[in-house]
Backbone as JSON, one array per atom type, in Angstrom:
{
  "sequence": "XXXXXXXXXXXXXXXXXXXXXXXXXXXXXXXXXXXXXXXXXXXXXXXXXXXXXXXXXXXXXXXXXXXXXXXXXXXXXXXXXXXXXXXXXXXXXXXXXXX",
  "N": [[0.85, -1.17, 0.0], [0.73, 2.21, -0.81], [0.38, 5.76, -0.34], [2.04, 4.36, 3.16], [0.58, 2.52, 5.55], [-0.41, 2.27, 9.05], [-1.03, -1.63, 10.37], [-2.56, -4.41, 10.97], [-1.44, -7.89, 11.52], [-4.11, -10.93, 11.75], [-5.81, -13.78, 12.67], [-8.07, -14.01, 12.08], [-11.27, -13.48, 10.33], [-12.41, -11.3, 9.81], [-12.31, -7.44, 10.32], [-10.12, -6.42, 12.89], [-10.49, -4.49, 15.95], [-11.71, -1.79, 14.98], [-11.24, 1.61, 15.49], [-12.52, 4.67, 16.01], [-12.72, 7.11, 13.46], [-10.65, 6.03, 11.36], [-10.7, 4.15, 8.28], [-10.87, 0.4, 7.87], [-9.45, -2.02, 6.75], [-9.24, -4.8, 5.55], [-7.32, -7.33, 3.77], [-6.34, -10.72, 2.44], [-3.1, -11.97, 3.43], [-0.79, -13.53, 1.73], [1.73, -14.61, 2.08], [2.05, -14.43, 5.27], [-0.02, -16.43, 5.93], [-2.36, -14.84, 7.05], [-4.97, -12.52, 8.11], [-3.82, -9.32, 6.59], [-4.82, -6.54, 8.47], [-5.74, -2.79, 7.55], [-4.94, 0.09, 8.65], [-6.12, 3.42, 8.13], [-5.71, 6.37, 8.14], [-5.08, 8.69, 8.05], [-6.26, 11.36, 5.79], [-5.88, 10.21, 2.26], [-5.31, 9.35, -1.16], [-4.94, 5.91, -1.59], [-2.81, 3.78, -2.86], [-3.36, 0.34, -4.13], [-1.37, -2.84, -4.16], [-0.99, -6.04, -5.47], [-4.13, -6.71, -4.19], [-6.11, -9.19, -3.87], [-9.21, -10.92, -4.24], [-11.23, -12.11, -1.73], [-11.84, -9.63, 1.13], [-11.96, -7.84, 4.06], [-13.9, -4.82, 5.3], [-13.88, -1.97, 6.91], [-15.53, 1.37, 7.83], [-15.4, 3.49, 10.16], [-15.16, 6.59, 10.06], [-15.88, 9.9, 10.77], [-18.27, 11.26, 9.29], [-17.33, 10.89, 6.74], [-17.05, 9.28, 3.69], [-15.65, 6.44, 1.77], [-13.87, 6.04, -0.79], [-13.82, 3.22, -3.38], [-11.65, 2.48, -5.96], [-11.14, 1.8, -9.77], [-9.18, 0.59, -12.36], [-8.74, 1.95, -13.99], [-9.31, 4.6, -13.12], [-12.0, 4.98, -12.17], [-14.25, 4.75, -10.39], [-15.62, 2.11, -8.48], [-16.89, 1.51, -6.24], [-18.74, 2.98, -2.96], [-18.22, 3.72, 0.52], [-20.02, 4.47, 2.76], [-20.22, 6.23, 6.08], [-20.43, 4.11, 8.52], [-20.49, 2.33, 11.39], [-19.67, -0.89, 10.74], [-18.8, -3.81, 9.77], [-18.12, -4.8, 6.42], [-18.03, -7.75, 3.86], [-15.61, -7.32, 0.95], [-14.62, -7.92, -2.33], [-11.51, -7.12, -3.28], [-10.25, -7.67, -5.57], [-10.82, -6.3, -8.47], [-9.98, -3.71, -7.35], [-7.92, -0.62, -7.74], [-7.28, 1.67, -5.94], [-7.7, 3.37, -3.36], [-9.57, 6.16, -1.66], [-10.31, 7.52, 1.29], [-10.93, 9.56, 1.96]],
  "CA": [[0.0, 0.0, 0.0], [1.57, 3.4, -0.88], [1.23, 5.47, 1.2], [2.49, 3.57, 3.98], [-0.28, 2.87, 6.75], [-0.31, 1.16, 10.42], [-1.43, -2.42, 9.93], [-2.11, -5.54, 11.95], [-2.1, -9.59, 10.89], [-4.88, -11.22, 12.41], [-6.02, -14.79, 11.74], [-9.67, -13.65, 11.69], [-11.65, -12.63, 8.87], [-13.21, -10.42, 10.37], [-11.43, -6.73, 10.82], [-9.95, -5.81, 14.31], [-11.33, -3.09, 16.2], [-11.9, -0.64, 13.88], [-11.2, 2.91, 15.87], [-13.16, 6.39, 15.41], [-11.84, 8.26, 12.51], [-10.55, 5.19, 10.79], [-11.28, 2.82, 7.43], [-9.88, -0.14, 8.02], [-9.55, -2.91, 5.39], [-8.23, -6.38, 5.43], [-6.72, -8.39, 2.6], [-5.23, -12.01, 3.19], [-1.54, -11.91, 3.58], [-0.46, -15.22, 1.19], [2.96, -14.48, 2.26], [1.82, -15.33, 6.25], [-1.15, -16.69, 5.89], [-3.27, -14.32, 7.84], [-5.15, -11.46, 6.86], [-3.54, -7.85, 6.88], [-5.46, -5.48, 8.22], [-4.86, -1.84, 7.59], [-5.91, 1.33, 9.52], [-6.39, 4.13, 6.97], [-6.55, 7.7, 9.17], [-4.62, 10.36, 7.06], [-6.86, 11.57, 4.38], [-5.03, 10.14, 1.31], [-5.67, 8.18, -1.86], [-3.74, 4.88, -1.15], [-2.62, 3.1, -4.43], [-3.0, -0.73, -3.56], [-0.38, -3.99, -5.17], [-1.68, -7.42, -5.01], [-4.91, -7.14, -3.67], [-6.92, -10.12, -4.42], [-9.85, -12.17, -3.8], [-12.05, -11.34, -1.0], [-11.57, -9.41, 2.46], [-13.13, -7.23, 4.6], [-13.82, -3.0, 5.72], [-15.32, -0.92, 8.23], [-15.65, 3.17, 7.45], [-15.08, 4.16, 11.06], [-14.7, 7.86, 10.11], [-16.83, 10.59, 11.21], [-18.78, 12.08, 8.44], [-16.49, 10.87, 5.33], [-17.34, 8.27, 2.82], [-14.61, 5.92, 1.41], [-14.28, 5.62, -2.17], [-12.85, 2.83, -3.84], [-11.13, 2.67, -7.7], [-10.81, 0.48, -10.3], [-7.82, 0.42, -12.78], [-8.83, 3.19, -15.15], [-9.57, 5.68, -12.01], [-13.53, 4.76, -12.01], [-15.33, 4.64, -8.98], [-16.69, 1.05, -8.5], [-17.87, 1.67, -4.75], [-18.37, 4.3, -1.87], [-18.57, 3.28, 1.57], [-20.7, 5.9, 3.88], [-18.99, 6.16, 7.33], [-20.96, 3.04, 9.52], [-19.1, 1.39, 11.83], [-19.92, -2.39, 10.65], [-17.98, -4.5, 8.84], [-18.64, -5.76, 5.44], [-16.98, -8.16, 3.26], [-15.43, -7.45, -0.03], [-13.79, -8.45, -3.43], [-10.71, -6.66, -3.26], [-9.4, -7.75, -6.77], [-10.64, -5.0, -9.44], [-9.5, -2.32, -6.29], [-6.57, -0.55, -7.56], [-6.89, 2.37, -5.25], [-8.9, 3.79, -2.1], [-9.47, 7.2, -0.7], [-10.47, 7.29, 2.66], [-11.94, 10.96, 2.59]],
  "C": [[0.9, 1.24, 0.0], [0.18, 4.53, -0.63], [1.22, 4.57, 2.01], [1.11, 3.79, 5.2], [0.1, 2.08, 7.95], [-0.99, -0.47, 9.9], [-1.08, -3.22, 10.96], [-1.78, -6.93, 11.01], [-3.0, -10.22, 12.19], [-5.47, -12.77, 11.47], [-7.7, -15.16, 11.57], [-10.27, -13.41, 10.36], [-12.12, -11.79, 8.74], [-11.91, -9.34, 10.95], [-11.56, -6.94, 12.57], [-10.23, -5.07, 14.73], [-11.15, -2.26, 15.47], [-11.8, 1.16, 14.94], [-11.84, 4.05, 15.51], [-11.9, 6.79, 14.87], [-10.99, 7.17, 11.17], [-11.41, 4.85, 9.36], [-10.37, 2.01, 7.33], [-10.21, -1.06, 6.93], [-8.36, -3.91, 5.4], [-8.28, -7.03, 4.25], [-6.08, -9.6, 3.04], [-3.91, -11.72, 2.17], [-0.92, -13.65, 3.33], [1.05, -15.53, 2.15], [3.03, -15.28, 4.31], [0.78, -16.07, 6.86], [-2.17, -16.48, 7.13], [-3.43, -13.16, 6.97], [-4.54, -9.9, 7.42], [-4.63, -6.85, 7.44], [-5.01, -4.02, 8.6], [-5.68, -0.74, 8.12], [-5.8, 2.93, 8.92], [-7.29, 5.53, 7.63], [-6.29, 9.16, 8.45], [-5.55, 9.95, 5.94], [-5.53, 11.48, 2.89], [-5.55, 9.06, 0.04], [-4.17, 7.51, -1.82], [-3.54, 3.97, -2.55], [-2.25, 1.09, -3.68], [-1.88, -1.85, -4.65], [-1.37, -5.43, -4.37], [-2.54, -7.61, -4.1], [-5.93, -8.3, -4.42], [-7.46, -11.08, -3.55], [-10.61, -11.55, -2.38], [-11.42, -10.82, 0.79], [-12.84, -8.78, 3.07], [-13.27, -5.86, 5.14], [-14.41, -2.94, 6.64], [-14.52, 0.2, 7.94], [-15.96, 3.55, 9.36], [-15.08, 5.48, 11.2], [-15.98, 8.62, 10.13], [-17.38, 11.06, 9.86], [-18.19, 12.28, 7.28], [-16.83, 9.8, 4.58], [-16.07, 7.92, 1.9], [-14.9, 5.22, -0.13], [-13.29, 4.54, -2.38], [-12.72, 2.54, -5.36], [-10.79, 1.58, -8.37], [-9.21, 0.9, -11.04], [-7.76, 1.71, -13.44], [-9.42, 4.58, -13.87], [-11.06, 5.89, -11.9], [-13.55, 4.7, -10.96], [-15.87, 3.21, -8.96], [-17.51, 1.13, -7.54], [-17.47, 2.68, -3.89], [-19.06, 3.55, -0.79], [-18.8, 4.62, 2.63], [-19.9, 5.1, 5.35], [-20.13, 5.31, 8.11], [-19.95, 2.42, 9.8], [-20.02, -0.02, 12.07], [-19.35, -2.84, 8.88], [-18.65, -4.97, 7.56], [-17.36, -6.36, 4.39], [-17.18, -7.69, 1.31], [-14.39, -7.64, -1.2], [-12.69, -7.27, -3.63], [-9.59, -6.62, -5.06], [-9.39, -6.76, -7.77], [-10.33, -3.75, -8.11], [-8.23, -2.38, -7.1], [-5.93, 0.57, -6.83], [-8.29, 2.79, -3.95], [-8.85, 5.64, -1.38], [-10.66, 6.95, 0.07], [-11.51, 8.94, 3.24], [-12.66, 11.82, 1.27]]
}
């Protein structure tokens, strides 16, 4: 992920506490087979590498909606700020802003 964010591994599938002000977003981590999850607080579009196959979010953030991008800089989805998890296909993602 560029920029660089905080991040846990967790062998859940389900994110980790998700914090106010946060979007957090897990991908499985082939490499240790658990899933990453990342905590996404600076307003920034994050350019992702090898996301694939399904994970999972929560929009934690006060009053911001989290877009995410396909390859050609489309919009496929916007996530309004609820804090509850949902799972999704991470593979056409090739970027995310967070605000």
């Amino acid at each position: 992920m560029s920029p660089a964010a905080d991040y846990v591994h967790t062998t859940s599938g389900n994110p980790v506490e998700c914090t106010s002000g946060n979007l957090c977003a897990g991908v499985w981590d082939p490499a240790v087979g658990k899933y990453k999850v990342f905590f996404l607080y600076r307003c920034a579009q994050y350019s992702l590498s090898y996301w694939n196959g399904v994970g999972q979010a929560v929009n934690n953030q006060i009053g911001a909606a989290a877009f995410f991008y396909g390859q050609n800089g489309q919009v496929l989805d916007v996530a309004l700020p609820e804090n509850r998890p949902f799972t999704y296909d991470w593979t056409p993602v090739w970027s995310i802003r967070n605000c």
